[in-house]
Backbone as CSV, one residue per row, in Angstrom:
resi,resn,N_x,N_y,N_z,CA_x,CA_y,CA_z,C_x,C_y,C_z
1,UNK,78.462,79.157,66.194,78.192,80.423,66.873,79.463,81.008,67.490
2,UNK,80.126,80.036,68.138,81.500,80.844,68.647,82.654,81.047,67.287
3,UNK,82.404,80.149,66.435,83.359,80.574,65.552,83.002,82.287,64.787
4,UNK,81.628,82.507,64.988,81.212,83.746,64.801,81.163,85.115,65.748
5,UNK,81.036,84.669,66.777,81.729,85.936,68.012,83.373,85.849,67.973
6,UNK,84.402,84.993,67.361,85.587,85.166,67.471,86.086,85.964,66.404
7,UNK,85.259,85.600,65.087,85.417,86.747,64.182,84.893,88.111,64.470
8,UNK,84.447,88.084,64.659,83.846,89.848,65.383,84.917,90.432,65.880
9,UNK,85.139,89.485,66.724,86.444,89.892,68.139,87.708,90.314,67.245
10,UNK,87.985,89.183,66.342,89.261,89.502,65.688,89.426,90.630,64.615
11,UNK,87.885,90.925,64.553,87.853,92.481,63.518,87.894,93.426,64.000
12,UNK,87.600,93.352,65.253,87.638,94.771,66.541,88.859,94.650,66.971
13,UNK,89.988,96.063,66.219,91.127,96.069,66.696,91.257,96.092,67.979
14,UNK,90.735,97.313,68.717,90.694,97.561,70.341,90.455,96.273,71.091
15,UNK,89.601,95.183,70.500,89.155,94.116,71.912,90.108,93.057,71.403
16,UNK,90.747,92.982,69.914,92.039,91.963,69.693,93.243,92.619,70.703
17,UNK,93.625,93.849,70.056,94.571,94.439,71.456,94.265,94.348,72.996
18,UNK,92.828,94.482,73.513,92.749,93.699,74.750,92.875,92.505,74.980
19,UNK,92.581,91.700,73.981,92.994,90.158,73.804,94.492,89.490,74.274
20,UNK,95.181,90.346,73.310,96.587,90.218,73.357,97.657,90.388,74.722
21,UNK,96.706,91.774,75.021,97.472,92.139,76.361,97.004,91.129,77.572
22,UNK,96.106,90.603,77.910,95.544,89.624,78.370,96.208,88.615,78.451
23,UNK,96.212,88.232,77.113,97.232,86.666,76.907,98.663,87.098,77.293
24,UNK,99.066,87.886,76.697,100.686,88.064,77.513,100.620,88.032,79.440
25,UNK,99.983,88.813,79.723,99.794,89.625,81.556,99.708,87.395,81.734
26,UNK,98.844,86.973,81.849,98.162,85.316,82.062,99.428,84.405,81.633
27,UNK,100.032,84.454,80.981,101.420,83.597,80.489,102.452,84.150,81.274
28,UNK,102.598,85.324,81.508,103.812,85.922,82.087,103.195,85.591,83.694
29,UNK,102.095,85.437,84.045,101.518,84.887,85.904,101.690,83.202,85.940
30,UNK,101.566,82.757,85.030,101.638,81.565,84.924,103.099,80.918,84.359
31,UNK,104.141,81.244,83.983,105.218,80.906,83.501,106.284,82.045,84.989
32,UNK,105.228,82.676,85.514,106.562,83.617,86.492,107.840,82.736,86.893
33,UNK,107.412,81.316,87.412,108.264,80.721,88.412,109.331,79.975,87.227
34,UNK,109.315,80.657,85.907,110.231,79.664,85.064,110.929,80.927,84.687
35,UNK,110.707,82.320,84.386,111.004,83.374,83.877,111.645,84.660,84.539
36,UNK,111.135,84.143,85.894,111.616,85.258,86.720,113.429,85.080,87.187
37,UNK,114.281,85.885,86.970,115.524,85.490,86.754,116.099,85.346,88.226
38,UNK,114.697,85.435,89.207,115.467,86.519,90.654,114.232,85.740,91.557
39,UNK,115.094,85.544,92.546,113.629,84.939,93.937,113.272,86.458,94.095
40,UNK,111.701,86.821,93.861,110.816,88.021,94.544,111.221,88.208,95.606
41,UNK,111.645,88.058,96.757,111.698,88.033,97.778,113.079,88.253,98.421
42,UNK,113.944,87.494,97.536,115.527,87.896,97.722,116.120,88.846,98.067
43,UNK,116.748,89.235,99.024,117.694,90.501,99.289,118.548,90.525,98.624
44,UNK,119.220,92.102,98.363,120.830,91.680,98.157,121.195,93.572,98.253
45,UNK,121.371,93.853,99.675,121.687,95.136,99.783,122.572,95.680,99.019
46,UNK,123.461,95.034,98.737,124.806,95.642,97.884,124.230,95.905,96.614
47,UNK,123.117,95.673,96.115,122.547,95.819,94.549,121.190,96.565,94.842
48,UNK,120.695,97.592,96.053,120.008,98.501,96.302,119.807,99.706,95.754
49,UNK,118.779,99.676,94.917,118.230,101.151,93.911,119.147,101.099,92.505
50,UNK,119.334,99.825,92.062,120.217,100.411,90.857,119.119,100.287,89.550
51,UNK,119.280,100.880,88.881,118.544,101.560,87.955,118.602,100.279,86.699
52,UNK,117.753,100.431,85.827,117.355,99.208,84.825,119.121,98.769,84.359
53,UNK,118.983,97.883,83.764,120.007,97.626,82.974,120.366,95.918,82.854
54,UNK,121.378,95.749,82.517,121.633,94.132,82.024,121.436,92.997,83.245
55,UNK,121.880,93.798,83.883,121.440,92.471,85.481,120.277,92.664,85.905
56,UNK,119.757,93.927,85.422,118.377,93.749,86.588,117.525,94.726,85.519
57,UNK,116.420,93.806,85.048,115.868,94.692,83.541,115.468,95.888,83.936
58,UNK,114.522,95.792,85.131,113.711,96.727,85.753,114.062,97.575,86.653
59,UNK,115.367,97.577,87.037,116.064,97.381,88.163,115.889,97.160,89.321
60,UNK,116.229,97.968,90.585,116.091,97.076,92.076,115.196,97.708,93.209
61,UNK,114.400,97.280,93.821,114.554,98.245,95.109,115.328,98.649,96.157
62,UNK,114.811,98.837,97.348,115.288,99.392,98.350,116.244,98.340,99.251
63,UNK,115.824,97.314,98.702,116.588,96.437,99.557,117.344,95.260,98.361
64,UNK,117.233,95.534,97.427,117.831,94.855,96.655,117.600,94.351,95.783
65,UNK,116.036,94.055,96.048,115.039,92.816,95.200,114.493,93.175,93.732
66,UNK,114.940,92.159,92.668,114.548,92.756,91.156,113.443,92.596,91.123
67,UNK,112.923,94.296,90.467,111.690,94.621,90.157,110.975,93.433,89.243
68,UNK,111.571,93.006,88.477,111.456,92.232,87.221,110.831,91.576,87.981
69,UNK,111.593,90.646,88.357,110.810,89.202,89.092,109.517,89.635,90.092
70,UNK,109.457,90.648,91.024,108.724,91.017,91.631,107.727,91.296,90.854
71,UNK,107.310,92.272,89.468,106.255,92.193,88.758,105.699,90.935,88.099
72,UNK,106.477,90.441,87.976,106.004,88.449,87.148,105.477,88.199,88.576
73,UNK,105.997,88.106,89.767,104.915,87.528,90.743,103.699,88.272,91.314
74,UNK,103.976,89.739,90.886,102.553,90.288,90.992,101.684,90.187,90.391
75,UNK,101.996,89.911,88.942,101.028,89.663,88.634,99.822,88.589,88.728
76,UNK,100.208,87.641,89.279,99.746,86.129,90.048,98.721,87.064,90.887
77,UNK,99.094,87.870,91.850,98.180,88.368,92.770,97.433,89.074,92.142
78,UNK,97.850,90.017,91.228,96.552,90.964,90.712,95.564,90.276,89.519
79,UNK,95.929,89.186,88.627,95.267,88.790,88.506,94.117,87.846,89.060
80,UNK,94.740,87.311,90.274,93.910,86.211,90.920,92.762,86.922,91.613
81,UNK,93.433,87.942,92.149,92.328,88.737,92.874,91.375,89.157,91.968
82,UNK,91.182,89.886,90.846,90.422,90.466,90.056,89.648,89.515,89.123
83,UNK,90.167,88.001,89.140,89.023,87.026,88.261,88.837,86.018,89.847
84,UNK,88.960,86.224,91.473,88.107,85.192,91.679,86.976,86.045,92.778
85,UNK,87.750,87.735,93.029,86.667,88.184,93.433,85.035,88.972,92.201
86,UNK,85.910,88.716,90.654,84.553,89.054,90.407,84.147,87.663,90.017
87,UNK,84.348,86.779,90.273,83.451,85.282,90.819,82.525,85.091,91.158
88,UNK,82.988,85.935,92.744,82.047,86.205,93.916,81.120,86.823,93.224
89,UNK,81.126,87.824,92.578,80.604,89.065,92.509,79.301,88.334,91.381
90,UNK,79.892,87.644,90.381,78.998,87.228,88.688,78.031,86.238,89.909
91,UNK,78.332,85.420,90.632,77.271,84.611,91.873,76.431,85.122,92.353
92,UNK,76.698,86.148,93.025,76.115,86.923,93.788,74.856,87.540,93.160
93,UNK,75.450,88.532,91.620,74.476,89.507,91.315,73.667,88.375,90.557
94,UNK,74.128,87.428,89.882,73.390,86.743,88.951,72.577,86.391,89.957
95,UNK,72.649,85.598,90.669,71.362,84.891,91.402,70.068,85.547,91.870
96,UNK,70.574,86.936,92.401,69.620,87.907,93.050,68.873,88.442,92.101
97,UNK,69.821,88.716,90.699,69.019,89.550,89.334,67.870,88.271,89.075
98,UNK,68.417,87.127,88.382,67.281,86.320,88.518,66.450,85.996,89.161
99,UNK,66.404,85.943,90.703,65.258,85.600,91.596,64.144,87.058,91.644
100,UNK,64.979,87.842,91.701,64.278,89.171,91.497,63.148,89.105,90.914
101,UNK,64.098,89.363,89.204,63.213,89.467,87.956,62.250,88.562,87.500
102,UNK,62.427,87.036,87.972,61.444,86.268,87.658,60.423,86.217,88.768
103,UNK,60.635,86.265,89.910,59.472,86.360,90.880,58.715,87.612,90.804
104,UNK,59.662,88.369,91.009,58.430,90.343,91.320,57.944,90.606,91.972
105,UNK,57.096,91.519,92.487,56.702,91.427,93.391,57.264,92.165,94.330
106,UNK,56.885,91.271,95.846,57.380,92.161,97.044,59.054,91.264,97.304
107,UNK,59.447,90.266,96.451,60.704,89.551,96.419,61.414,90.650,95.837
108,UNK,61.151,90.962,94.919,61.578,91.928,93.956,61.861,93.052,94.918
109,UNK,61.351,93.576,95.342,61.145,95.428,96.114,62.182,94.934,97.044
110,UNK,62.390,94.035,98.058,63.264,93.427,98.776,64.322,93.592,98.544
111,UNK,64.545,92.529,97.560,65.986,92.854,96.656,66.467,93.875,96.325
112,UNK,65.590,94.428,95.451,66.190,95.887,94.909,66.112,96.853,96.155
113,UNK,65.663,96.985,97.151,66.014,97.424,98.349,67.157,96.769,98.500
114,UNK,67.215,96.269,98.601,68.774,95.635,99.644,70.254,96.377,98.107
115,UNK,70.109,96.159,96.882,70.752,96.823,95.863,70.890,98.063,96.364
116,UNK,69.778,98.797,96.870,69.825,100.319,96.795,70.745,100.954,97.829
117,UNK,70.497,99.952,99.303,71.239,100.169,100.237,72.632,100.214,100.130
118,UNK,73.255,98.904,98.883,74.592,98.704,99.137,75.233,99.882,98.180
119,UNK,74.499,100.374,97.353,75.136,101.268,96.025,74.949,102.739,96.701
120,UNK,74.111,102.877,98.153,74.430,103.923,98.688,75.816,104.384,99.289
121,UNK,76.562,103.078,99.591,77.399,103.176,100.337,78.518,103.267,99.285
122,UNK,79.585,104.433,99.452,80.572,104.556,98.554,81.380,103.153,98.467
123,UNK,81.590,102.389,97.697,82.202,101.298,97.335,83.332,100.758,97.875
124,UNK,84.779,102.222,97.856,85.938,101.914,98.201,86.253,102.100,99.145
125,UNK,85.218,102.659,100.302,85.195,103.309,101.254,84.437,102.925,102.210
126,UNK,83.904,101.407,101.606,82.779,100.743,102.668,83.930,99.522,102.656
127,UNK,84.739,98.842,101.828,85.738,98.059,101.667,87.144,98.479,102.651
128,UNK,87.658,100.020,102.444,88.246,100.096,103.669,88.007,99.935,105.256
129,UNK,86.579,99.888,104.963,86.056,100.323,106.494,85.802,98.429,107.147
130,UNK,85.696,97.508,105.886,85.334,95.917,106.536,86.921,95.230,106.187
131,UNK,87.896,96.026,105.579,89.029,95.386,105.753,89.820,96.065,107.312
132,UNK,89.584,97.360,107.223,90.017,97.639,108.710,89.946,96.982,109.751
133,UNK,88.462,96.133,109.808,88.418,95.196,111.171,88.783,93.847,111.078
134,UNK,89.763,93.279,109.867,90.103,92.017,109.292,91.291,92.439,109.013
135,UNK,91.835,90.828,109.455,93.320,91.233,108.894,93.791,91.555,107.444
136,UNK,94.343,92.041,107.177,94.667,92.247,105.693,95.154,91.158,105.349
137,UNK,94.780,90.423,104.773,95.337,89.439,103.555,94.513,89.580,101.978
138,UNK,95.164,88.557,101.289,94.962,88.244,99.744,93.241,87.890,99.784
139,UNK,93.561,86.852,101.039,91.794,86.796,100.575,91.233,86.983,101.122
140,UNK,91.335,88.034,102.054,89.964,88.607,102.346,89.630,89.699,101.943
141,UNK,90.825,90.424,100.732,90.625,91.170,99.829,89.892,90.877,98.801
142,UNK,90.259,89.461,98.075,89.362,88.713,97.099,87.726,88.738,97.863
143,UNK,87.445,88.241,98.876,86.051,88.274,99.528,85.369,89.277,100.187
144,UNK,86.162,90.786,100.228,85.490,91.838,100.409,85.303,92.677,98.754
145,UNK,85.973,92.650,97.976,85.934,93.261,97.016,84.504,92.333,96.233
146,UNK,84.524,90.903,95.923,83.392,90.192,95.416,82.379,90.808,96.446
147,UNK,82.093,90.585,97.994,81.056,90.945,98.090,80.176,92.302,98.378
148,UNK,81.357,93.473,97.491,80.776,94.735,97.271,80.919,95.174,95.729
149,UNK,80.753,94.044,95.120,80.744,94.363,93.047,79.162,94.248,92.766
150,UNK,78.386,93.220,93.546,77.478,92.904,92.697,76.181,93.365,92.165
151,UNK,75.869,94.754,93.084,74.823,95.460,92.990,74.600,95.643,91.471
152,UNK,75.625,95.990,90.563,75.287,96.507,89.169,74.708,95.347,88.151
153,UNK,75.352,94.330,88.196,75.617,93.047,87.548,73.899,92.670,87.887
154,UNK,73.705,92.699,89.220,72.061,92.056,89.658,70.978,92.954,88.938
155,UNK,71.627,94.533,89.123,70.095,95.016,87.913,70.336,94.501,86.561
156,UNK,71.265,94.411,86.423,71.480,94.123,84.663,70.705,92.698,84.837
157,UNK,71.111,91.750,85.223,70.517,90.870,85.629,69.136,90.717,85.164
158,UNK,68.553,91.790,86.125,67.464,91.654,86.638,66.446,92.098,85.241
159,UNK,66.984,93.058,84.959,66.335,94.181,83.206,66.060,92.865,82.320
160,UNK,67.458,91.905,82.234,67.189,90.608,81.367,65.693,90.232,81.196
161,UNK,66.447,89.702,82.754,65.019,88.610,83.275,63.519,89.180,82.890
162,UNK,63.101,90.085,83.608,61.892,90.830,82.966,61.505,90.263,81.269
163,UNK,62.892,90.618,80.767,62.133,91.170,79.538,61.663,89.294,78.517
164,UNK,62.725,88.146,79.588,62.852,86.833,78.668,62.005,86.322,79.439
165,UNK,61.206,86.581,80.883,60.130,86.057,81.611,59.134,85.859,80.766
166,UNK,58.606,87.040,79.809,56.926,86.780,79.304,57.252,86.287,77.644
167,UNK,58.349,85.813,77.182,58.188,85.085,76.165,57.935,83.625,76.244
168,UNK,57.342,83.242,74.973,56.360,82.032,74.816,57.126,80.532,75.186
169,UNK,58.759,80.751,75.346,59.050,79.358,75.626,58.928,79.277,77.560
170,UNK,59.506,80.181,78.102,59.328,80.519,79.623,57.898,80.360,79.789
171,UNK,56.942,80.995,79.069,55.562,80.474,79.353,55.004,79.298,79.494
172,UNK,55.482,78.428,78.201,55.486,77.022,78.154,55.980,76.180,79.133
173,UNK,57.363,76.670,79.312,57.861,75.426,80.394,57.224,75.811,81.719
174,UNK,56.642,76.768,82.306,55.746,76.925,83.285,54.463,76.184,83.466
175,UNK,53.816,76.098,81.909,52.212,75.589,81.733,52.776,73.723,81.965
176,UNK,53.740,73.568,81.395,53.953,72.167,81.504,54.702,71.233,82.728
177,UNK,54.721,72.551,84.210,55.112,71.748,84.861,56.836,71.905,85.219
178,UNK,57.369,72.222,84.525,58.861,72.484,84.421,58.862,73.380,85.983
179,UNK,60.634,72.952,86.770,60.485,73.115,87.744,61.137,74.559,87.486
180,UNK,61.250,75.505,88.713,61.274,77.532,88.688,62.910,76.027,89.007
181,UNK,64.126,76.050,89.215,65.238,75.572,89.460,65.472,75.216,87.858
182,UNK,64.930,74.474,86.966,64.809,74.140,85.891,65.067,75.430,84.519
183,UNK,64.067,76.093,84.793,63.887,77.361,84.492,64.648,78.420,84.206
184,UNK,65.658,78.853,85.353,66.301,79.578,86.086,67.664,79.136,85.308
185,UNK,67.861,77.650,85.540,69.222,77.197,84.665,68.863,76.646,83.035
186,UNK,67.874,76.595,82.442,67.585,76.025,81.031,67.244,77.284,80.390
187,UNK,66.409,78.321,80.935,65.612,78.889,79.853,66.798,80.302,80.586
188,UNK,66.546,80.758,81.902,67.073,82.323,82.135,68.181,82.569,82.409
189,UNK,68.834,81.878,82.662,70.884,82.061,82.972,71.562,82.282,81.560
190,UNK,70.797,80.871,80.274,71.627,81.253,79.267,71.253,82.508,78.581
191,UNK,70.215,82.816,78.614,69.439,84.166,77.559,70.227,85.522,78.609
192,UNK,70.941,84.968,79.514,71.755,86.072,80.004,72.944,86.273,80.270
193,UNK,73.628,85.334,79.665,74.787,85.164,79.838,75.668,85.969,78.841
194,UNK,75.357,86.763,77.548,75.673,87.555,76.627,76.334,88.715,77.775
195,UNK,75.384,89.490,78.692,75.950,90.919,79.742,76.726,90.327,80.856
196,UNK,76.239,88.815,81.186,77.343,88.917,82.525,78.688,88.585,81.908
197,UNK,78.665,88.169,80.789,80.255,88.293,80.487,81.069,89.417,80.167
198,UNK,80.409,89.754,80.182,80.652,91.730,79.116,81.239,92.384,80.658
199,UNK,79.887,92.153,81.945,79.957,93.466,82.978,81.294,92.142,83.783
200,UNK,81.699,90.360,83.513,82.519,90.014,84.411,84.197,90.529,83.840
201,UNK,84.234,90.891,82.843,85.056,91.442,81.941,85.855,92.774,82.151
202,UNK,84.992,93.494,81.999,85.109,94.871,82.726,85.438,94.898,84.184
203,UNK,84.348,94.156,84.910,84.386,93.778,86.240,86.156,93.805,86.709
204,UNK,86.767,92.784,86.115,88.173,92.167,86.532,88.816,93.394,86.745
205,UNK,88.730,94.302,85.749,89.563,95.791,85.780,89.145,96.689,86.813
206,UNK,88.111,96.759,87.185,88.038,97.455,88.214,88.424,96.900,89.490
207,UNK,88.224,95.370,89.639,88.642,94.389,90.963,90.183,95.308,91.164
208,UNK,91.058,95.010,90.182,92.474,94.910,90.197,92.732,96.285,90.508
209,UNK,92.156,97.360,89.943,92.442,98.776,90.443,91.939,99.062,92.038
210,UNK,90.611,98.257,92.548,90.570,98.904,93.725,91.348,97.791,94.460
211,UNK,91.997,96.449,94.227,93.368,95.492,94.980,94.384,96.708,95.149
212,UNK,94.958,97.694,94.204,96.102,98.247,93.724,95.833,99.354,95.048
213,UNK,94.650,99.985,94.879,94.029,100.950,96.004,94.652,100.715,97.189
214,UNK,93.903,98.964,97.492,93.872,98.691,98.814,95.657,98.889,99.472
215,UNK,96.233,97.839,98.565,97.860,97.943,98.656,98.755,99.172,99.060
216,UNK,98.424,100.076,98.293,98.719,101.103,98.077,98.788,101.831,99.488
217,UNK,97.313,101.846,100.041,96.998,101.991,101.131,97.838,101.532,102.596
218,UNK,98.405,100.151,102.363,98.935,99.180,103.505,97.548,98.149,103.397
219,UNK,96.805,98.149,103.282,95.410,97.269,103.427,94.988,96.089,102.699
220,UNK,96.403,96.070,101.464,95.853,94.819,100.663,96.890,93.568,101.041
221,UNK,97.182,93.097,99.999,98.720,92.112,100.149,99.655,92.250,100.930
222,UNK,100.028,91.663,102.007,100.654,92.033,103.211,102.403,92.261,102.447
223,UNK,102.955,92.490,102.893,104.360,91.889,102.489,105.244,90.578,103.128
224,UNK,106.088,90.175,102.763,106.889,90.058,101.350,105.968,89.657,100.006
225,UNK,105.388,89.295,100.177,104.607,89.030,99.201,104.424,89.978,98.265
226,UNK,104.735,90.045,96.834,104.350,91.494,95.825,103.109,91.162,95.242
227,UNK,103.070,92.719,95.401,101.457,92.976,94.384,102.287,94.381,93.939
228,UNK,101.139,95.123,92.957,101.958,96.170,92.220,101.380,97.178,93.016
229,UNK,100.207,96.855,93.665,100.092,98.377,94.541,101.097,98.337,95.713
230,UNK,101.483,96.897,96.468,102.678,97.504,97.268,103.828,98.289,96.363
231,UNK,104.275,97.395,95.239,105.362,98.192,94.958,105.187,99.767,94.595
232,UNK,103.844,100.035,94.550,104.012,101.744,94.092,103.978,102.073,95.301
233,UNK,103.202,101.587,96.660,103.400,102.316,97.851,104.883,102.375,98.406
234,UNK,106.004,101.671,97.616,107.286,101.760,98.317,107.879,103.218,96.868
235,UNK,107.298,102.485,95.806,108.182,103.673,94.858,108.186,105.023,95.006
236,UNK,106.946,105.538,95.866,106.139,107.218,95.858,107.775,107.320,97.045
237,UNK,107.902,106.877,97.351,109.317,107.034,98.735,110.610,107.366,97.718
238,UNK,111.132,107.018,97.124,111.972,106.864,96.359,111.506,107.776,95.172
239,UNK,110.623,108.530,94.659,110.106,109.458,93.344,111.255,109.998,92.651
240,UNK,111.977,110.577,93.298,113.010,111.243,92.847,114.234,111.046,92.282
241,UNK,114.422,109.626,92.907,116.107,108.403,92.956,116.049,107.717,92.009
242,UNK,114.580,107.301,92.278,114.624,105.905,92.070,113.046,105.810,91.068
243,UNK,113.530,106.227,89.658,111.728,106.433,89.068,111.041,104.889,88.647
244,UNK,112.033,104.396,88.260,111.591,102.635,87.786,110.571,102.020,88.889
245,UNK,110.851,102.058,90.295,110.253,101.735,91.574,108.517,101.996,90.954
246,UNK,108.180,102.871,90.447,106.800,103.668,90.835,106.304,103.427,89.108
247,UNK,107.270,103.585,88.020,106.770,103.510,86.638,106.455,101.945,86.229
248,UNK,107.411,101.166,86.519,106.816,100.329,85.998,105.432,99.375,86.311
249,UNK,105.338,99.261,88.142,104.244,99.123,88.496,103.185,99.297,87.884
250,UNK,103.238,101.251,87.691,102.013,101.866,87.305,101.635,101.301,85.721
251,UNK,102.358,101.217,85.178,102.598,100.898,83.674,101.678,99.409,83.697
252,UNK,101.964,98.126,84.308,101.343,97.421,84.474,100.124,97.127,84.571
253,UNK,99.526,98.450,85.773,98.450,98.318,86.522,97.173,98.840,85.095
254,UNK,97.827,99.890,84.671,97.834,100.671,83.454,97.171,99.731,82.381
255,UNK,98.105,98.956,81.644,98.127,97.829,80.957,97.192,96.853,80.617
256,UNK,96.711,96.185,82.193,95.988,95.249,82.849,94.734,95.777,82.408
257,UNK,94.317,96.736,82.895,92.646,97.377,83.425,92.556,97.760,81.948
258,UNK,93.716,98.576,80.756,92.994,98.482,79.467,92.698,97.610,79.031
259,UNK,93.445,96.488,79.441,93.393,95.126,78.374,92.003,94.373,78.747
260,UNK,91.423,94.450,79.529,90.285,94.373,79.780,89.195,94.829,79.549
261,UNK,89.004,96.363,80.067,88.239,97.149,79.481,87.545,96.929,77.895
262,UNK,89.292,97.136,77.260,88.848,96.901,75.421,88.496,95.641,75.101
263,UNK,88.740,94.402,75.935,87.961,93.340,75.849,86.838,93.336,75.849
264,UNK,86.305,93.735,77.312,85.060,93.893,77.435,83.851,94.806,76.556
265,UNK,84.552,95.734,76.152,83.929,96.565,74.927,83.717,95.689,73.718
266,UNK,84.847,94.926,73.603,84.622,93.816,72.130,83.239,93.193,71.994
267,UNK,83.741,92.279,73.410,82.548,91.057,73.250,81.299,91.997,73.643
268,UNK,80.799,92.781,74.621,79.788,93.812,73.860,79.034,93.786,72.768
269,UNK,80.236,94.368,72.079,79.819,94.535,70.348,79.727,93.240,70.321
270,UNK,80.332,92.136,69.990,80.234,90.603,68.989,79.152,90.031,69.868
271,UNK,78.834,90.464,71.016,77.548,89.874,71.601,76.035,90.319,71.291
272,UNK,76.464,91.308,70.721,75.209,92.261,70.927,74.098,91.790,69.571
273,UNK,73.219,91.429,69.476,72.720,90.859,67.818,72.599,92.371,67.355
274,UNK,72.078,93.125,67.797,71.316,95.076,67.561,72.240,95.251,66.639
275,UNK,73.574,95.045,67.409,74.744,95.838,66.488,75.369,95.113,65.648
276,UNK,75.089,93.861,65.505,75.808,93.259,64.680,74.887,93.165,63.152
277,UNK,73.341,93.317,63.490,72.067,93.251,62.662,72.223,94.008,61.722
């Protein structure tokens, strides 16, 4: 079976090109500390704003520090943030979509009340408002962003559940005793695991754009520490001098969220039986 969703994948140019970009962004976060030619963090005023070239690919900022190396260690942060807050997030909605959909009821109305409440609240703008009273760090960016993803993921969830509740094997393991814990992990997690990979997929790209937000802002990754939304909040200063500061960031951020996206569109399709039928 997986040797058959990988062929799919590898026939769908767009989700092989998200593939690819993926595997490069994940090797280049994970090899940073062998590749990066420059401590992130390093000063060196005398080598302030100089523009790409043989010493410094990307070239420098404001205080000296190569962009280069600074993007290889951002990317550590923007990826980490965007696969462990939608973590949070695949926990969260999965559990609620399932308890939902298999109970019903007034559990159900509950839940999806409590969904309705949180998807009232503008997303990026209920996240500024619970990082404002917390200090800004890495993770409590990772743990405010997971615990405002999951509303969507839990209806999807939830649509599943409904529809794999009244077939004849879920019926069975009910008539025979089988425990609702049993259930929940044998018969309804896997018959749903086709969308939460699809929406944790997608998911990551949006994590990393509203991290980039937060940064951007002052609100995410404190400094010294790089992420690429600090570095665009220092490049918009420099627009004019200094364009590398603000392009390559963006280029990254850019990069990242397609390479995902067209992932997530892939496995979609190679998941989907409808479309593959």
């Amino acid at each position: 079976m997986l040797k058959i969703y990988w062929q799919r994948i590898r026939h769908n140019k767009l989700a092989a090109a998200g593939l690819v970009i993926i595997t490069v962004l994940t090797l280049a976060a994970l090899l940073s500390s062998f590749v990066a030619p420059y401590d992130p963090v390093g000063q060196n005023i005398s080598a302030r704003l100089q523009g790409p070239g043989a010493a410094h690919y990307l070239g420098t900022d404001d205080l000296g520090r190569d962009v280069f190396s600074r993007m290889l260690y951002g990317s550590r942060i923007s990826l980490s943030i965007g696969i462990i807050a939608v973590g949070i997030a695949v926990l969260i909605g999965t559990a609620i979509g399932i308890i939902s959909g298999y109970f019903g009821g007034k559990i159900d109305s509950l839940l999806m009340r409590l969904v309705d409440i949180v998807l009232c609240f503008p997303t990026f703008f209920l996240i500024l408002l619970v990082i404002a009273f917390l200090e800004p760090s890495i993770y409590n960016v990772m743990i405010v962003i997971g615990l405002t993803s999951w509303p969507g993921l839990a209806r999807l969830v939830r649509a599943q559940v409904l529809t794999i509740r009244t077939r004849e094997f879920v019926q069975a393991a009910e008539l025979i005793g089988t425990s609702r814990l049993k259930i929940f992990f044998i018969h309804l997690l896997p018959n749903t695991i086709s969308p939460i990979i699809v929406s944790a997929t997608l998911g990551v790209g949006d994590a990393i754009l509203t991290e980039s937000g937060l940064s951007f802002l002052g609100l995410g990754v404190q400094p010294p520490m790089p992420s690429w939304g600090q570095m665009l909040t220092l490049g918009k200063d420099y627009i004019h001098m200094a364009w590398w500061l603000s392009l390559f960031p963006g280029l990254a951020i850019l990069a990242t969220v397609l390479g995902f996206n067209l992932l997530g569109e892939g496995l979609r399709d190679a998941l989907d039986p409808r479309i593959n039928d």
